[in-house]
mmCIF file of the N, C-alpha and C atoms, coordinates in Angstrom:
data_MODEL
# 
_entry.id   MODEL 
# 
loop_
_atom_site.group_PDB 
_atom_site.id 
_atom_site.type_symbol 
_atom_site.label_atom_id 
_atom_site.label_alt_id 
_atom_site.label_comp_id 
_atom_site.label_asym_id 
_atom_site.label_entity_id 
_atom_site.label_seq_id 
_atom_site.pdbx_PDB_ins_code 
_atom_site.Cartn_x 
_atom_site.Cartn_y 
_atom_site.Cartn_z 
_atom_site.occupancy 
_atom_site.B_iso_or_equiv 
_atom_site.pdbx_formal_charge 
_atom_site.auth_seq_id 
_atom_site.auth_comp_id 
_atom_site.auth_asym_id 
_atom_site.auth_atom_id 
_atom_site.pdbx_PDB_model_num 
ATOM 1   N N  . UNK A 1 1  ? 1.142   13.611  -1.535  1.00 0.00 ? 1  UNK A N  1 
ATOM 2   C CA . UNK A 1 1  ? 1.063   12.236  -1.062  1.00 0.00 ? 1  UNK A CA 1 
ATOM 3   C C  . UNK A 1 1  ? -0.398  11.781  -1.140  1.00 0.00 ? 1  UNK A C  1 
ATOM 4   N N  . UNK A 1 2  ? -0.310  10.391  -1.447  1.00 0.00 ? 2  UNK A N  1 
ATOM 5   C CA . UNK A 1 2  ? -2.037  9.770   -1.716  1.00 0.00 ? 2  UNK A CA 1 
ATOM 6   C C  . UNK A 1 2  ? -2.525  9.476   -0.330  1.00 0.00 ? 2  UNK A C  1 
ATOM 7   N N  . UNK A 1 3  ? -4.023  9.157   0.142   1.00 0.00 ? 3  UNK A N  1 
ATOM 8   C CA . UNK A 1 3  ? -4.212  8.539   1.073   1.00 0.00 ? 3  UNK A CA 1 
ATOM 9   C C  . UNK A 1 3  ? -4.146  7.435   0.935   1.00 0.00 ? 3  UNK A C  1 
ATOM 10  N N  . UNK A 1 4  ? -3.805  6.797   -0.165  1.00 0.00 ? 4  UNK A N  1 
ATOM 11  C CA . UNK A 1 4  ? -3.304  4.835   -0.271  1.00 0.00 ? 4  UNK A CA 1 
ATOM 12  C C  . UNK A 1 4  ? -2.070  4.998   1.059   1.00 0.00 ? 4  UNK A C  1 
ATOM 13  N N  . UNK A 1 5  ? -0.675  5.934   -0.195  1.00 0.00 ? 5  UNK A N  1 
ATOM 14  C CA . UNK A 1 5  ? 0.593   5.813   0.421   1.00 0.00 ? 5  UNK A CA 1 
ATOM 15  C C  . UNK A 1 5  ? 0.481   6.083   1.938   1.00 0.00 ? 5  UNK A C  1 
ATOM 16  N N  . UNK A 1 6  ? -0.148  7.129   2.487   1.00 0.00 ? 6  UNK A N  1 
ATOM 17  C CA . UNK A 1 6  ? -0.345  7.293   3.762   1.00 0.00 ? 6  UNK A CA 1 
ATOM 18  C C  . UNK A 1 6  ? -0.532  6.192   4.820   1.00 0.00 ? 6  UNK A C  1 
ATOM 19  N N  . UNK A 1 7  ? -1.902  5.518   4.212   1.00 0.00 ? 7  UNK A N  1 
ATOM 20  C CA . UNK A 1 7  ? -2.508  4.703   4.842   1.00 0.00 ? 7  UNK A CA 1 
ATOM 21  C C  . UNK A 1 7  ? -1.369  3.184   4.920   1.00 0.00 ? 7  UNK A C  1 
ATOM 22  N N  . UNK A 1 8  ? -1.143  3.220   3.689   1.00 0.00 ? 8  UNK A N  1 
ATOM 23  C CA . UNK A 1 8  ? -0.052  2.047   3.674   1.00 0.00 ? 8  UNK A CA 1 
ATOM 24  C C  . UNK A 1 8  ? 1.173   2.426   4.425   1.00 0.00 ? 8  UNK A C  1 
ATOM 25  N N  . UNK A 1 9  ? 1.773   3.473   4.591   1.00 0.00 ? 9  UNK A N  1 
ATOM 26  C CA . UNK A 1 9  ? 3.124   4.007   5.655   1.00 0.00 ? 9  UNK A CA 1 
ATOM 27  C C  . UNK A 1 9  ? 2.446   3.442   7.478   1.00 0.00 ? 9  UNK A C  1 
ATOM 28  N N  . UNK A 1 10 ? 1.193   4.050   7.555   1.00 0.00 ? 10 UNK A N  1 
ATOM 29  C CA . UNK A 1 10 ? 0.863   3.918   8.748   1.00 0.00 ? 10 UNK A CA 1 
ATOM 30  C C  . UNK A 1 10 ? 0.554   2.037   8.799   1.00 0.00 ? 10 UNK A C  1 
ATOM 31  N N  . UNK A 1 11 ? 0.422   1.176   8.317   1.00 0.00 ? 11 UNK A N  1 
ATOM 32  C CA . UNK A 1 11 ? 0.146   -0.165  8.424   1.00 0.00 ? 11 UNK A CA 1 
ATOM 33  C C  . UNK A 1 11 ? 1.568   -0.716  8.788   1.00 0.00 ? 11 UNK A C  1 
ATOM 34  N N  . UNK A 1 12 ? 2.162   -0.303  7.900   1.00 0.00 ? 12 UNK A N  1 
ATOM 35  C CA . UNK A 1 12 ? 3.612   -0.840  8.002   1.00 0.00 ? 12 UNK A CA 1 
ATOM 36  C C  . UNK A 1 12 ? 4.005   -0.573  9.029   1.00 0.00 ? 12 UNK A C  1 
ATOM 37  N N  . UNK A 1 13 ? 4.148   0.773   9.668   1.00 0.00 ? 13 UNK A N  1 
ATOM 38  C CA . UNK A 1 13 ? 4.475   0.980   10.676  1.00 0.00 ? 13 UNK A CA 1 
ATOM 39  C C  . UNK A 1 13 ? 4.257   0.397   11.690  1.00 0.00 ? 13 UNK A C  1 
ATOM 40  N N  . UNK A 1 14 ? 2.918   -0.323  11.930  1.00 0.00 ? 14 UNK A N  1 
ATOM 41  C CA . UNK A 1 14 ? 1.925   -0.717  13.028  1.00 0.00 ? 14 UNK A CA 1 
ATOM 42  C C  . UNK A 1 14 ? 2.732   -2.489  12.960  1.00 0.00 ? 14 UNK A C  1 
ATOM 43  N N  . UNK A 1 15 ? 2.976   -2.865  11.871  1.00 0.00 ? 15 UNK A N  1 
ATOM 44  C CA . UNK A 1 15 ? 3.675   -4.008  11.798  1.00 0.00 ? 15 UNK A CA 1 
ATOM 45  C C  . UNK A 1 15 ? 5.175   -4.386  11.745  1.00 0.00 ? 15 UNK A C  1 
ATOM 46  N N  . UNK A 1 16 ? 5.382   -2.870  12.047  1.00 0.00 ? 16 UNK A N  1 
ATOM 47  C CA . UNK A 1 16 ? 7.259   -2.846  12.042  1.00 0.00 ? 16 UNK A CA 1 
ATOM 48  C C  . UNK A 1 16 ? 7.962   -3.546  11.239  1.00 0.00 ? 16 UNK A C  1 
ATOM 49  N N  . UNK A 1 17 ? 6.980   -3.002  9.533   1.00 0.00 ? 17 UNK A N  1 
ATOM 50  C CA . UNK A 1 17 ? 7.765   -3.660  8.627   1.00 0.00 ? 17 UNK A CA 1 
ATOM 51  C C  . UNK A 1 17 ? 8.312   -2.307  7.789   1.00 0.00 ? 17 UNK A C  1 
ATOM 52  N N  . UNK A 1 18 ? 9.305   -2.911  6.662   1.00 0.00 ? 18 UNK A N  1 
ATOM 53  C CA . UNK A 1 18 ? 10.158  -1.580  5.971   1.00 0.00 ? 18 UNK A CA 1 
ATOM 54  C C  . UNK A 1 18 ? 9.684   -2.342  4.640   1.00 0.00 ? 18 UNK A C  1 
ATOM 55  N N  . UNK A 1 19 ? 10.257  -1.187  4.241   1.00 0.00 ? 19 UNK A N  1 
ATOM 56  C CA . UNK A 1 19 ? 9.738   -1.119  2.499   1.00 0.00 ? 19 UNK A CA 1 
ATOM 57  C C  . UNK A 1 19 ? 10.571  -2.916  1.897   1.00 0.00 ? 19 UNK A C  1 
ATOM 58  N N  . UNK A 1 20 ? 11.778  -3.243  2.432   1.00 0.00 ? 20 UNK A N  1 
ATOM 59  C CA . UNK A 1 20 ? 12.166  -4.476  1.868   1.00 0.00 ? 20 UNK A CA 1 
ATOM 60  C C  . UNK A 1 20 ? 11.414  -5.677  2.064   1.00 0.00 ? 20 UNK A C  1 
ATOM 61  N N  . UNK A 1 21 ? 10.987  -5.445  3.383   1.00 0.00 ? 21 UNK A N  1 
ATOM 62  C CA . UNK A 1 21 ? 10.026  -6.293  3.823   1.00 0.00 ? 21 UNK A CA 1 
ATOM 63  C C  . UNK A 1 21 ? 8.797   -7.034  3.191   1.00 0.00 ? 21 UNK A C  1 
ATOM 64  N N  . UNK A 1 22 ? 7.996   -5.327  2.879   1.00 0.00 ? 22 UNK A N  1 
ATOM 65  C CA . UNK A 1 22 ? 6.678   -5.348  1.879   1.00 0.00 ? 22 UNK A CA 1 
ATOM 66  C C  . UNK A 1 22 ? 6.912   -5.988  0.634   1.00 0.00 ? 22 UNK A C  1 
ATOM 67  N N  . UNK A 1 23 ? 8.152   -5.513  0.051   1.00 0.00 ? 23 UNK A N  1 
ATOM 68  C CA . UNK A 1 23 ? 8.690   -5.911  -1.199  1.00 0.00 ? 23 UNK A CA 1 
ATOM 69  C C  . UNK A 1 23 ? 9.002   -7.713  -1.207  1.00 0.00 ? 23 UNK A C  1 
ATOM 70  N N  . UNK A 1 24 ? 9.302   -7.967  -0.340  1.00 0.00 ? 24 UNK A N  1 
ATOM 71  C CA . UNK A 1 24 ? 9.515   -9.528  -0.094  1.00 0.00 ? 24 UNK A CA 1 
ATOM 72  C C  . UNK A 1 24 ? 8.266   -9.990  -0.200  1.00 0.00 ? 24 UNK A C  1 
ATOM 73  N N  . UNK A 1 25 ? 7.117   -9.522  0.511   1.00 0.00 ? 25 UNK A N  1 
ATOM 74  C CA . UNK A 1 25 ? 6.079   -10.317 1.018   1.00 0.00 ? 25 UNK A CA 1 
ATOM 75  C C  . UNK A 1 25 ? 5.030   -10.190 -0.078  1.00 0.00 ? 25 UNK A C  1 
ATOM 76  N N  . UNK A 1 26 ? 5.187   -8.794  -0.908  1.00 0.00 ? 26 UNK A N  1 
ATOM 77  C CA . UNK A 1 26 ? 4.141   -8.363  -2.523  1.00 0.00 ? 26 UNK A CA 1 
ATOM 78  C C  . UNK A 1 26 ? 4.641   -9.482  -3.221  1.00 0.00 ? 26 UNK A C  1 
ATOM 79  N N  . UNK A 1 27 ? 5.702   -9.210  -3.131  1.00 0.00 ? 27 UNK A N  1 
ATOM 80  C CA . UNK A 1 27 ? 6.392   -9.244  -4.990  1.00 0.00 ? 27 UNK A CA 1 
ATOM 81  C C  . UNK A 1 27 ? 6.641   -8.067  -5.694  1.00 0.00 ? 27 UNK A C  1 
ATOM 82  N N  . UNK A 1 28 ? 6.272   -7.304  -5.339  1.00 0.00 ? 28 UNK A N  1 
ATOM 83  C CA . UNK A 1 28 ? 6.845   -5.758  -5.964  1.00 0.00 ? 28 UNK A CA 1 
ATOM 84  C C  . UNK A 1 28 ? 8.074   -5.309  -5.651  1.00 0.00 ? 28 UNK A C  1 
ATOM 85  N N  . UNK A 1 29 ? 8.600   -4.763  -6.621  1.00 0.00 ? 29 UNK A N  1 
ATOM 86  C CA . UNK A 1 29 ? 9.634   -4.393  -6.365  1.00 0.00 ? 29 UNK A CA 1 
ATOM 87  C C  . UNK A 1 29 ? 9.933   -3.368  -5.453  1.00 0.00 ? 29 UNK A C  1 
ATOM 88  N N  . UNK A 1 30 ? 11.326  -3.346  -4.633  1.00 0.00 ? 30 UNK A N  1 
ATOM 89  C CA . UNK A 1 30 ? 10.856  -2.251  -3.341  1.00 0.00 ? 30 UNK A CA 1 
ATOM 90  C C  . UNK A 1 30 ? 11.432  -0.613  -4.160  1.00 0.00 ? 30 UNK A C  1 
ATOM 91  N N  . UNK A 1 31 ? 11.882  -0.680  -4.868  1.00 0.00 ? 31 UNK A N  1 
ATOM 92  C CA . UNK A 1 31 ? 11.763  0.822   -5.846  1.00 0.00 ? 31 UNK A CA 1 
ATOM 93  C C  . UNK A 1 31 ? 10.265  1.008   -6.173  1.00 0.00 ? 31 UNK A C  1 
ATOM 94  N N  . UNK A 1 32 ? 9.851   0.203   -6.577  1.00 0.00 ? 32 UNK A N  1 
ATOM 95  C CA . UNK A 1 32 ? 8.386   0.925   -6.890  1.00 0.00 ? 32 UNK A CA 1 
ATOM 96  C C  . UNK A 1 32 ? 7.468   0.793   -6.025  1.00 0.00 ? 32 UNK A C  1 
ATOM 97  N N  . UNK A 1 33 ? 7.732   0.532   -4.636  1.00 0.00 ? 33 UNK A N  1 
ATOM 98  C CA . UNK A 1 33 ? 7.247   0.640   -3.355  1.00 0.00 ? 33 UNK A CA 1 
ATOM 99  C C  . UNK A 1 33 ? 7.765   2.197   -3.012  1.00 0.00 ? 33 UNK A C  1 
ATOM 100 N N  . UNK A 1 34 ? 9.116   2.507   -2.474  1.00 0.00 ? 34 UNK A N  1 
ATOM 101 C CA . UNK A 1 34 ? 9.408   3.167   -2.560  1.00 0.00 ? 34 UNK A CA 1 
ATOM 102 C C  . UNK A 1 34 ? 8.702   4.970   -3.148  1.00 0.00 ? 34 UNK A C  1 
ATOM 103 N N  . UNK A 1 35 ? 8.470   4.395   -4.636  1.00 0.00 ? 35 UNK A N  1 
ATOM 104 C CA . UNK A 1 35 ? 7.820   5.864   -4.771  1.00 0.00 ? 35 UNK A CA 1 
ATOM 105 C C  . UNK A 1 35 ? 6.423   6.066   -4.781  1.00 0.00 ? 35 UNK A C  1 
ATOM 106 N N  . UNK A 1 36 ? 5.924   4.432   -4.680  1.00 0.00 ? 36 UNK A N  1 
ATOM 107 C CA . UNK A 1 36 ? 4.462   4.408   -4.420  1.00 0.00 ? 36 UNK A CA 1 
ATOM 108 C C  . UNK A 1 36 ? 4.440   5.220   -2.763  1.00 0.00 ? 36 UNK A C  1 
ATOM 109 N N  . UNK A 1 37 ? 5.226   4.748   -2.099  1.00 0.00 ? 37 UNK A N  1 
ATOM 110 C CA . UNK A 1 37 ? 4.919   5.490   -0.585  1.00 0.00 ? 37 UNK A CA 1 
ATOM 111 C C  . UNK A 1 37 ? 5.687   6.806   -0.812  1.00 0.00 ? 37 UNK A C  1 
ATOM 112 N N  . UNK A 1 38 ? 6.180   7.321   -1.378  1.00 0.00 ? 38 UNK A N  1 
ATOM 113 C CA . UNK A 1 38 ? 7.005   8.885   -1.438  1.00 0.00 ? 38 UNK A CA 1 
ATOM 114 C C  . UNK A 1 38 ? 5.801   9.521   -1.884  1.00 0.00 ? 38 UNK A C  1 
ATOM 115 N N  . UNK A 1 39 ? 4.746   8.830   -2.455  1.00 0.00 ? 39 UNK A N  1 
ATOM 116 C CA . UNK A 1 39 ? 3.804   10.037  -3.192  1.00 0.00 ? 39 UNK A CA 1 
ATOM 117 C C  . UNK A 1 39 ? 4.919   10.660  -4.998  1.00 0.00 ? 39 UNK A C  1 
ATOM 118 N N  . UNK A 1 40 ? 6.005   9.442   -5.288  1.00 0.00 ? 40 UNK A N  1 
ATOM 119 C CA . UNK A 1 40 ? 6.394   9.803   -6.507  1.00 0.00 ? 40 UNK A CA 1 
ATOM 120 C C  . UNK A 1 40 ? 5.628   9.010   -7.741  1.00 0.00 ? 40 UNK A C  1 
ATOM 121 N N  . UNK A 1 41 ? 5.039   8.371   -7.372  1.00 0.00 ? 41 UNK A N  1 
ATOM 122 C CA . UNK A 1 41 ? 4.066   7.522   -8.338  1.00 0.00 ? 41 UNK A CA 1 
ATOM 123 C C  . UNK A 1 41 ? 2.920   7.127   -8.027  1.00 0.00 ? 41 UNK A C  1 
ATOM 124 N N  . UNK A 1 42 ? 1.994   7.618   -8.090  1.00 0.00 ? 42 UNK A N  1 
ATOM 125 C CA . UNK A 1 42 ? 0.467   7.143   -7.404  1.00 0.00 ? 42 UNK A CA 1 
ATOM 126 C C  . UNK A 1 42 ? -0.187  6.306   -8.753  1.00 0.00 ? 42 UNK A C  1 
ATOM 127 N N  . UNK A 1 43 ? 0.206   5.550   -10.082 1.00 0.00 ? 43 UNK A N  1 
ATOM 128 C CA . UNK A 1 43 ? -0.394  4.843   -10.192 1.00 0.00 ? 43 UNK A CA 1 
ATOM 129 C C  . UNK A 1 43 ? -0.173  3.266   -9.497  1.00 0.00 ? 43 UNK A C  1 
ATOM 130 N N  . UNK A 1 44 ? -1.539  2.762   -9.544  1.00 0.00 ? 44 UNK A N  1 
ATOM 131 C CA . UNK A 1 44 ? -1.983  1.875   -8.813  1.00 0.00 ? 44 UNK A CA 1 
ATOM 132 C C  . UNK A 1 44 ? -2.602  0.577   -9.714  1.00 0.00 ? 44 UNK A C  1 
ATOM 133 N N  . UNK A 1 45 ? -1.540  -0.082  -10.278 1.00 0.00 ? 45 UNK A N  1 
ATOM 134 C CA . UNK A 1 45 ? -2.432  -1.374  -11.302 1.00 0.00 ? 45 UNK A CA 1 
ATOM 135 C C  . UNK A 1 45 ? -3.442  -2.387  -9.813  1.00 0.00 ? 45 UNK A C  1 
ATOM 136 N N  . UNK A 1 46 ? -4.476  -2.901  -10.987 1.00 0.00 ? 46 UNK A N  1 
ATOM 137 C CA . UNK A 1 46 ? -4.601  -3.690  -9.934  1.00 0.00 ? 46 UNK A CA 1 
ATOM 138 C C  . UNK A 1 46 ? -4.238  -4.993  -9.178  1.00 0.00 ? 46 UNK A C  1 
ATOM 139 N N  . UNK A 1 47 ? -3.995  -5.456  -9.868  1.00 0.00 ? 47 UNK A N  1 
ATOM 140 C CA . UNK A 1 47 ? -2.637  -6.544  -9.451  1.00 0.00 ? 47 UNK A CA 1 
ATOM 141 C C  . UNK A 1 47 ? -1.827  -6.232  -8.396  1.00 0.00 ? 47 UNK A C  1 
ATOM 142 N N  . UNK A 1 48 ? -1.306  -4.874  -8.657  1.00 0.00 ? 48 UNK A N  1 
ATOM 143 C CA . UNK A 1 48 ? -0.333  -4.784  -7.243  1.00 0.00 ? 48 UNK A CA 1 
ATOM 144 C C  . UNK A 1 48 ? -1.313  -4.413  -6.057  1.00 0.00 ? 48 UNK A C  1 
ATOM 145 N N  . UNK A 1 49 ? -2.343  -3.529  -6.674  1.00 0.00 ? 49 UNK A N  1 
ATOM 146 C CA . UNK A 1 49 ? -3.104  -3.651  -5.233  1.00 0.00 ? 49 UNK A CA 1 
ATOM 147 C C  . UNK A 1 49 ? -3.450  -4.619  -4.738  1.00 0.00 ? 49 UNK A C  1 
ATOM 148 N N  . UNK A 1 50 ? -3.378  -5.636  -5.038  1.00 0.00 ? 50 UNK A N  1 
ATOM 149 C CA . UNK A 1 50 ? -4.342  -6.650  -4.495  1.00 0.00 ? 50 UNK A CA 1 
ATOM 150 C C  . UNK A 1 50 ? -3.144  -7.682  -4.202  1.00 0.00 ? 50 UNK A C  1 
ATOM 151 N N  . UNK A 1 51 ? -1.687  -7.572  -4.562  1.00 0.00 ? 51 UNK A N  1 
ATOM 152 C CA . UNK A 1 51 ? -0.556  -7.992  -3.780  1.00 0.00 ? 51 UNK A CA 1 
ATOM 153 C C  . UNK A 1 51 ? -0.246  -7.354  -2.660  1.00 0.00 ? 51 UNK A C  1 
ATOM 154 N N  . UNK A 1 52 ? -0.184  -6.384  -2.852  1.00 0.00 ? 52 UNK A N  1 
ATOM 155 C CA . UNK A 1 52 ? -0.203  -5.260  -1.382  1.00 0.00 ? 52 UNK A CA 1 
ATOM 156 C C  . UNK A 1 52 ? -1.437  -6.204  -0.430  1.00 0.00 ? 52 UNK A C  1 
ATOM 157 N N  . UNK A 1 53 ? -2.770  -5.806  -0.578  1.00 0.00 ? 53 UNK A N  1 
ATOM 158 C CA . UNK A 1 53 ? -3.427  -6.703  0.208   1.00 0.00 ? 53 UNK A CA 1 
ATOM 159 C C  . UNK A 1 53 ? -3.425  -7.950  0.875   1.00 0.00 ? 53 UNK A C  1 
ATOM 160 N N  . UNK A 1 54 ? -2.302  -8.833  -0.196  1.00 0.00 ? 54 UNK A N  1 
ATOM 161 C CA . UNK A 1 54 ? -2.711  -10.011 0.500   1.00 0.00 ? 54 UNK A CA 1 
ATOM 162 C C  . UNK A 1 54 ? -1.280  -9.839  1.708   1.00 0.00 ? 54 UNK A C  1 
ATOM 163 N N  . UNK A 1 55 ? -0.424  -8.750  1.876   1.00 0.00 ? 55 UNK A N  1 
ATOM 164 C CA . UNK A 1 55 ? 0.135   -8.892  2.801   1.00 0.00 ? 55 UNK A CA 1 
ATOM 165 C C  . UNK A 1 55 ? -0.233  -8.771  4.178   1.00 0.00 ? 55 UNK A C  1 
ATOM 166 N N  . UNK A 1 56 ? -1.242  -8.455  4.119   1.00 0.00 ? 56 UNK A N  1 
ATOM 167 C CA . UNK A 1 56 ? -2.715  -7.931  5.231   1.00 0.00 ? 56 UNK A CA 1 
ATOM 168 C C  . UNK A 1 56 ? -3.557  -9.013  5.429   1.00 0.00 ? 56 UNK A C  1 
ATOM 169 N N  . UNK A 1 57 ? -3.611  -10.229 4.767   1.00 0.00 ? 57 UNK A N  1 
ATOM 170 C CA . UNK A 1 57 ? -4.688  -10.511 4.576   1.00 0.00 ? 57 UNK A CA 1 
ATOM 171 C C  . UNK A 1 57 ? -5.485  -11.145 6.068   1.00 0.00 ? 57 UNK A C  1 
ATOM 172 N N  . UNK A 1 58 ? -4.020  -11.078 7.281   1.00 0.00 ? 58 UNK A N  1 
ATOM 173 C CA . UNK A 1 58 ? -4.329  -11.773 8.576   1.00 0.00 ? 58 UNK A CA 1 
ATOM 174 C C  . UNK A 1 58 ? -5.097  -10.442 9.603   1.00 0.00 ? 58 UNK A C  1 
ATOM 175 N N  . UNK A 1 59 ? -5.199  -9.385  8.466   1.00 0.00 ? 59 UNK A N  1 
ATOM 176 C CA . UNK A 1 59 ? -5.744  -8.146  9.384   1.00 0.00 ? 59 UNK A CA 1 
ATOM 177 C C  . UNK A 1 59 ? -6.793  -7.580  8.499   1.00 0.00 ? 59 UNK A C  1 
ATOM 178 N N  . UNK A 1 60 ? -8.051  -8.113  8.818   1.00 0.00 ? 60 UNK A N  1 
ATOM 179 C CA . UNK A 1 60 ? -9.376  -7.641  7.594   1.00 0.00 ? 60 UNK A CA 1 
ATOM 180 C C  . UNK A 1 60 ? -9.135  -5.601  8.070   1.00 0.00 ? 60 UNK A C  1 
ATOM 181 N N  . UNK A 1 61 ? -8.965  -5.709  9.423   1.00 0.00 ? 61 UNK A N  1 
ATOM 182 C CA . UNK A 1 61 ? -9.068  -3.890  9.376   1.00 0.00 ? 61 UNK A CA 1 
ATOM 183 C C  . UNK A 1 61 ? -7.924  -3.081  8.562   1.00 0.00 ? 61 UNK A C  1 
ATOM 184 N N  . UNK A 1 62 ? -6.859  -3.282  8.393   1.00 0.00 ? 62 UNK A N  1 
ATOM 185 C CA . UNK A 1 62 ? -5.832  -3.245  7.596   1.00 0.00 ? 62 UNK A CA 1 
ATOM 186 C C  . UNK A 1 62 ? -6.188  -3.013  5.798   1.00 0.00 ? 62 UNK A C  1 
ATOM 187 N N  . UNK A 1 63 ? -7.285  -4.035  5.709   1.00 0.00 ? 63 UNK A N  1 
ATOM 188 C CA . UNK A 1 63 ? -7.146  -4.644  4.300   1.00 0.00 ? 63 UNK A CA 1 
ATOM 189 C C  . UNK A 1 63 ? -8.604  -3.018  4.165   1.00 0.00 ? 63 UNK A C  1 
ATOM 190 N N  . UNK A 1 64 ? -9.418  -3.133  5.069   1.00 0.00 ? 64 UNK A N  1 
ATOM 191 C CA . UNK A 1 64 ? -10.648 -2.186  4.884   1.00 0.00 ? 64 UNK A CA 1 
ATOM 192 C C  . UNK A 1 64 ? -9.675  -0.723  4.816   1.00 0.00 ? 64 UNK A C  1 
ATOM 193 N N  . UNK A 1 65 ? -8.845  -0.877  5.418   1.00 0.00 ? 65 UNK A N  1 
ATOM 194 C CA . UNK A 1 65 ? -8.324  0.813   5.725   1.00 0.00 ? 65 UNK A CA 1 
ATOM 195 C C  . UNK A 1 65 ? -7.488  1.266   4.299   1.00 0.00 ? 65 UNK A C  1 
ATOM 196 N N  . UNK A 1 66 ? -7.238  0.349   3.877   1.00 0.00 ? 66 UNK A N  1 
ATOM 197 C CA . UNK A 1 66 ? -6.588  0.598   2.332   1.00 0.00 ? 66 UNK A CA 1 
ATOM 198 C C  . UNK A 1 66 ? -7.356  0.572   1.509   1.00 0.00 ? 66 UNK A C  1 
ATOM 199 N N  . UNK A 1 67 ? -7.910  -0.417  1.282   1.00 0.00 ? 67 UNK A N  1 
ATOM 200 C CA . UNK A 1 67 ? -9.608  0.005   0.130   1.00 0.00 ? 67 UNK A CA 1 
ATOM 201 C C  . UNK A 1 67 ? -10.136 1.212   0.002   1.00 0.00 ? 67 UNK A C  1 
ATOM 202 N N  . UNK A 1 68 ? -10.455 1.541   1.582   1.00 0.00 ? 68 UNK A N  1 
ATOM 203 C CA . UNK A 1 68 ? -11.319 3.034   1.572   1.00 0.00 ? 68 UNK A CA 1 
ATOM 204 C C  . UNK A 1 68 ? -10.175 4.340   0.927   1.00 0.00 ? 68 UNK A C  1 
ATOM 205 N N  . UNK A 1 69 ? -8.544  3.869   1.150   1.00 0.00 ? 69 UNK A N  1 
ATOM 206 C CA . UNK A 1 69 ? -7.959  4.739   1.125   1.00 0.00 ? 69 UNK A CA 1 
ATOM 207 C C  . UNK A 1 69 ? -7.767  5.091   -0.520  1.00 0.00 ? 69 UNK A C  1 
ATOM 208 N N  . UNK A 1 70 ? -7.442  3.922   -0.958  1.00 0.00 ? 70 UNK A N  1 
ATOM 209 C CA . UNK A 1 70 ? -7.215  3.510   -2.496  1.00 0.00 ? 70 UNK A CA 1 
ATOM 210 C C  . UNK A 1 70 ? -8.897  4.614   -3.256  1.00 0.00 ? 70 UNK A C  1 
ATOM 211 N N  . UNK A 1 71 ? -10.028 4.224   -2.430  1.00 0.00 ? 71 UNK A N  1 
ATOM 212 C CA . UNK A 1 71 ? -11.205 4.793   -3.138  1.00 0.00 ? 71 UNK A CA 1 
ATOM 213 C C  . UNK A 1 71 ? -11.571 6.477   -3.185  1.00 0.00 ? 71 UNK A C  1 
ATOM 214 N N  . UNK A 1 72 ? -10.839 6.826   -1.659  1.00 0.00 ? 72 UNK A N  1 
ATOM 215 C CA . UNK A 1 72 ? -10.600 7.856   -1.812  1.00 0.00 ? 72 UNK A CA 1 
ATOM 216 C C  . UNK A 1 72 ? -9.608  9.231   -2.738  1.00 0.00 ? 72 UNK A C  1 
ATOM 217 N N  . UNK A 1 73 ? -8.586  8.292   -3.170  1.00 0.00 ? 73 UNK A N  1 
ATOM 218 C CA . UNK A 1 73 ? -7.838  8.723   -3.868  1.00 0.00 ? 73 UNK A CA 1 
ATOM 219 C C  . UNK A 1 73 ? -7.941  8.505   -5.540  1.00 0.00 ? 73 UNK A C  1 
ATOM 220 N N  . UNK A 1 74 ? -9.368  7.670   -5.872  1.00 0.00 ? 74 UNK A N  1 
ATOM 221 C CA . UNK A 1 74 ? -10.076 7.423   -7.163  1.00 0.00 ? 74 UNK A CA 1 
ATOM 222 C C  . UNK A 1 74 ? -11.223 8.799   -7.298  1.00 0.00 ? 74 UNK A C  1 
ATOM 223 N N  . UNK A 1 75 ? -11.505 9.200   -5.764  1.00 0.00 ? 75 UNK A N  1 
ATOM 224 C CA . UNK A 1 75 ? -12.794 10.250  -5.981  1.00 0.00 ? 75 UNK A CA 1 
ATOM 225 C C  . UNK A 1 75 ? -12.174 11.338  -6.214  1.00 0.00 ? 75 UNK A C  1 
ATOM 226 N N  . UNK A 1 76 ? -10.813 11.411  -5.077  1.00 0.00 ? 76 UNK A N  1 
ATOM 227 C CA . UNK A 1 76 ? -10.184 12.752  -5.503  1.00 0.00 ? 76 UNK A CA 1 
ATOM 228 C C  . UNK A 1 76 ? -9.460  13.218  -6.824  1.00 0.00 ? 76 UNK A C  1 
ATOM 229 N N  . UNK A 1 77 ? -9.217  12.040  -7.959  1.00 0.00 ? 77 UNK A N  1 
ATOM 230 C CA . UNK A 1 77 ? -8.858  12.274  -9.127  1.00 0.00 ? 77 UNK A CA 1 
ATOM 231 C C  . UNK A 1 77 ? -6.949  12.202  -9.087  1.00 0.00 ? 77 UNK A C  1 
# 
């Protein structure tokens, strides 16, 4: 599992939203939500990251806690 998907499981959680939810509010599809948070697909275009984000965008700590997470998971390869 990535520390994106992690970090993104724990947000959702904090907002008592589900994967259909996210998927409503991205635009991504919730299958490829789905294995983005299973840790079955860790690529990351940037486009969707930055749809993912704007579902945050009313929580700057939210939006920082995924960046760092997303960067961490660029250092770790």
């Amino acid at each position: 599992m990535s520390y994106f998907s992690i970090a993104l499981q724990r947000r959702l959680e904090r907002r008592s939203m589900n994967q259909s939810d996210l998927s409503r509010q991205s635009g991504i599809s919730r299958s490829y939500i789905s294995r983005l948070l299973s840790g079955e697909f860790s690529e990351l275009s940037d486009a969707n990251f930055t749809s993912l984000l704007k579902v945050f965008a009313a929580d700057p700590q939210a939006q920082a806690d995924l960046v760092a997470a997303r960067c961490m998971d660029v250092k770790a390869g």
